[in-house]
N, C-alpha and C positions, 0 to 999 in steps of 0.2 A: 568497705574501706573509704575513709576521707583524706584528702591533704588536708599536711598543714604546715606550717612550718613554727619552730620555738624559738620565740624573744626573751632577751633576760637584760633590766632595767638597771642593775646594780653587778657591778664585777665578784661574780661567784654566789650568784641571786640566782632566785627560784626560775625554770624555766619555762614558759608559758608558752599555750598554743593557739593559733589565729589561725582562721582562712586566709590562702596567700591570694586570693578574687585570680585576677588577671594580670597579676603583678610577675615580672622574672627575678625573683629574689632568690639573693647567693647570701653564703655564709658570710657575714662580717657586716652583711648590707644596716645601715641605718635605717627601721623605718616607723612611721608615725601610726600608734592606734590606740582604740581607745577601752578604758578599764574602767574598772567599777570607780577609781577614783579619778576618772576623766582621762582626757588627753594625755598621750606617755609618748617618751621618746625611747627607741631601743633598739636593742643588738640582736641580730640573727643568727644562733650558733649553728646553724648546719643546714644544710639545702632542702629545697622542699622533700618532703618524703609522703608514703601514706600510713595510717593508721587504723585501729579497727575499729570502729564505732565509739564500743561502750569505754574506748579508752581516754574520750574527752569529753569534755560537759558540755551537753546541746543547748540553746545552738550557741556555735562558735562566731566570735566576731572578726571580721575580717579586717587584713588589716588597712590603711586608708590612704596611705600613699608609699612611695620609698623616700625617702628625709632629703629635702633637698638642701642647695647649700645655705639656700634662708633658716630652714628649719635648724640647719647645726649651728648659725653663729647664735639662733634664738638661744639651743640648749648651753651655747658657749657661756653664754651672758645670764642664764641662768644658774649656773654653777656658781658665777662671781658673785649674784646677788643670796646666793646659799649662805655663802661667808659672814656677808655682812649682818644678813637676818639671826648667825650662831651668834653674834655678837650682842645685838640688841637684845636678842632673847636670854641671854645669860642673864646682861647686867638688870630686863626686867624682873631675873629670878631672884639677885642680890636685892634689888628693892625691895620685892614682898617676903622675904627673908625666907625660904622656902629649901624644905631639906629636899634637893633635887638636884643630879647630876644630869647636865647637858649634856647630850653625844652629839647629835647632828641634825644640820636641816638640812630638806628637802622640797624644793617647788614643785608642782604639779609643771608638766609642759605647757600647757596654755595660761598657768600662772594663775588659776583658780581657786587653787590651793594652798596655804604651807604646812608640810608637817614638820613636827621638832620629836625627837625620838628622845628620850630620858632614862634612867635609873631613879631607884630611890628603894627605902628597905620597905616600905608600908604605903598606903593610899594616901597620896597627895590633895589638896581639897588647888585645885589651881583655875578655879572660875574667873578668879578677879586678873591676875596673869592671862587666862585668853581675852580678855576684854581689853585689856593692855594693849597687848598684842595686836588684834582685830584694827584697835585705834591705829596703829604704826602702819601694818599692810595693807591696807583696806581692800580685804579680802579673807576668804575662809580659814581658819588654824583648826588646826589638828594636833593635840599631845599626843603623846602613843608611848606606853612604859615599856621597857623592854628589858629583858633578864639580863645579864653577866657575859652569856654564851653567845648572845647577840650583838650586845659590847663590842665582846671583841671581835667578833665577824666584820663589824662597819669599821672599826677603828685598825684593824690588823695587829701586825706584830711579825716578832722572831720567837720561833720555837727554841726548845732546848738542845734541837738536833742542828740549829746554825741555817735553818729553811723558815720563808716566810709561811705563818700560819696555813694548814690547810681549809680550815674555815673562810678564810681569806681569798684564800686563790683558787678553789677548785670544787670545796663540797659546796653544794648548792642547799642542801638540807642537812640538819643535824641525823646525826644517825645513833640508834642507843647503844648506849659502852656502859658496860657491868664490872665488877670486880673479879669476876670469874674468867674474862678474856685477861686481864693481868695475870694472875694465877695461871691460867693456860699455857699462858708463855714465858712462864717460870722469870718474871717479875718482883723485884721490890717491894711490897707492900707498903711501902712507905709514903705516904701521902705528900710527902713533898718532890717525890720522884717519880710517881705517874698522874699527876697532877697537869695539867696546862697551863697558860698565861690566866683564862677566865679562873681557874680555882675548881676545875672541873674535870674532871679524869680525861687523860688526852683522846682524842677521837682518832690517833693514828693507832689506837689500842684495836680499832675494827677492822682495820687494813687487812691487818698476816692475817686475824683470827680462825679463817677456814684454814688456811694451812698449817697452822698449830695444833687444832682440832685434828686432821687429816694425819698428821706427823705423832701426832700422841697416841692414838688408837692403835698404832704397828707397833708403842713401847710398853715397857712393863711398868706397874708404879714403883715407887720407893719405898723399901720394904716388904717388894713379893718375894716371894720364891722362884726360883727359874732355874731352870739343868740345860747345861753345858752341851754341845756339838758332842766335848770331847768325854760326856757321862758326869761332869763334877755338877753339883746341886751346892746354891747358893743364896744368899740374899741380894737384892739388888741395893746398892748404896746411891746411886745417883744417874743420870740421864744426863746424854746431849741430845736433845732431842730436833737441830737441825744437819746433825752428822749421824743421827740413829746411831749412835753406840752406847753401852749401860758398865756400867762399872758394877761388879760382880763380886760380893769378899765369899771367896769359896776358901775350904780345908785340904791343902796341901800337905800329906807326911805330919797331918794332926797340927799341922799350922794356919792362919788364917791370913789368904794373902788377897788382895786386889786384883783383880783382874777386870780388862778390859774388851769388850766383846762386841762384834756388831751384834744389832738386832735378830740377824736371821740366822744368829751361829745359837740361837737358844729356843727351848722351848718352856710356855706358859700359859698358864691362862688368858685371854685378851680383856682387857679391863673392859668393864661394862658401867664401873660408876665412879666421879673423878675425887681426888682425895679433900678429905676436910679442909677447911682452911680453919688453924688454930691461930686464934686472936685475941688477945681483952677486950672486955668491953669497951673499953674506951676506945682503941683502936677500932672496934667493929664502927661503932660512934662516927669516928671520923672520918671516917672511909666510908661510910653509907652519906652523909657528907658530899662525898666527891658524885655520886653517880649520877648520871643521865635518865631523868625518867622517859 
């Protein structure tokens, strides 16, 4: 077992592990260490703990002080000089006329560095731009493309549930989401309604998805066969499948009526493979589109 405790550099950023040396660091603590791209300032989400060898990359670097009140008006003053650098870097991108979207910049803590994070559809040729650049900071640049899904992680948002992005505030890493967790949980197919702010099938699609899975395996599918508590044998027409109950059109006096039934008032086969999904091509298109690799 080692200690260690995790830093995370960016609000709802990846979380890293240090040796905490001889340090008494608590959760929330600011403290200064150093990364492959230099000196970082960062958050400590949770108290020292231990862990088990192979579950960190040897060796680990330690981390180098707890952030004093010099080190935070540094990162203060570094944030401001963030702003100004998203500015110059823009308008050198309107100079060299360059099909690139600005997201953000970023200083290294000891100001060694700057990186500017981008979009764009295809490979950008932007050598003459960091030489630009290099001339204004006088100091190292760093471009870095970044996908859609990343976008919007740095920039945030409002979901469609009236909640700020989870990408935003809590997932640390992307997690994959399939069309089949939609389907699971008896969703819309519709691309413009499990879709997210980035254009990319919502990640809150992961959340339930064990409990939908878990909820669906106690139901029937639609269009099994199932017989009755009370001996009636019928087709299944439809599921709730977070109240487990199935709606049943069974043959009453040679009539065919609806009926409604808990799950455990029937018995049936337990499905063992989940139903088609029927689609056009085109819609498959577009919806292969949305997915998370």
């Amino acid at each position: 077992m080692i200690k260690v405790v995790g830093v995370r550099f960016r609000t709802a950023g990846k979380i890293y592990f240090f040796d905490p040396a001889n340090f008494d660091i608590k959760k929330n603590d600011n403290v200064i260490v150093e990364t492959a791209r230099g000196i970082e300032f960062g958050t400590v989400v949770g108290d020292i703990k231990e862990v088990e060898d192979d579950k960190v990359i040897q060796p680990l670097k330690p981390v180098i002080r707890i952030a004093t009140a010099k080190d935070k008006e540094q990162e203060a003053s570094n944030k401001i000089k963030e702003k100004e650098a998203l500015k110059i870097c823009a308008e050198k991108i309107q100079k060299h006329n360059l099909e690139m979207k600005l997201i953000d910049a970023e200083y290294t803590f000891d100001n060694n560095k700057v990186l500017f994070y981008f979009t764009a559809d295809g490979r950008i040729d932007f050598r003459e731009l960091v030489k630009d650049l290099a001339a204004v900071f006088k100091t190292r640049i760093e471009l870095r493309q970044i996908g859609v899904r990343d976008e919007t992680k740095i920039l945030g948002g409002i979901g469609i549930c009236g909640r700020p992005l989870c990408c935003h505030t809590h997932l640390s890493e992307f997690v994959p989401v399939s069309i089949k967790m939609a389907k699971e949980q008896n969703l819309s197919l519709n691309p413009t309604k499990i879709s997210g702010v980035c254009g990319r099938l919502m990640c809150c699609l992961k959340h339930e998805e064990e409990t939908y899975e878990e909820l669906n395996r106690k139901l029937p599918n639609v269009g099994d066969y199932v017989t009755t508590e009370d001996g009636l044998k019928g087709e299944v027409q439809s599921v709730n499948v977070l109240r487990q109950l199935v709606k049943v059109i069974v043959d009453i006096n040679d009539e065919k009526e609806i009926q409604e039934y808990r799950v455990d008032q029937l018995r049936f086969k337990k499905r063992h493979k989940k139903e088609k999904v029927e689609l056009s091509k085109e819609e498959l298109k577009e919806l292969e589109k949305l997915e998370k690799e």
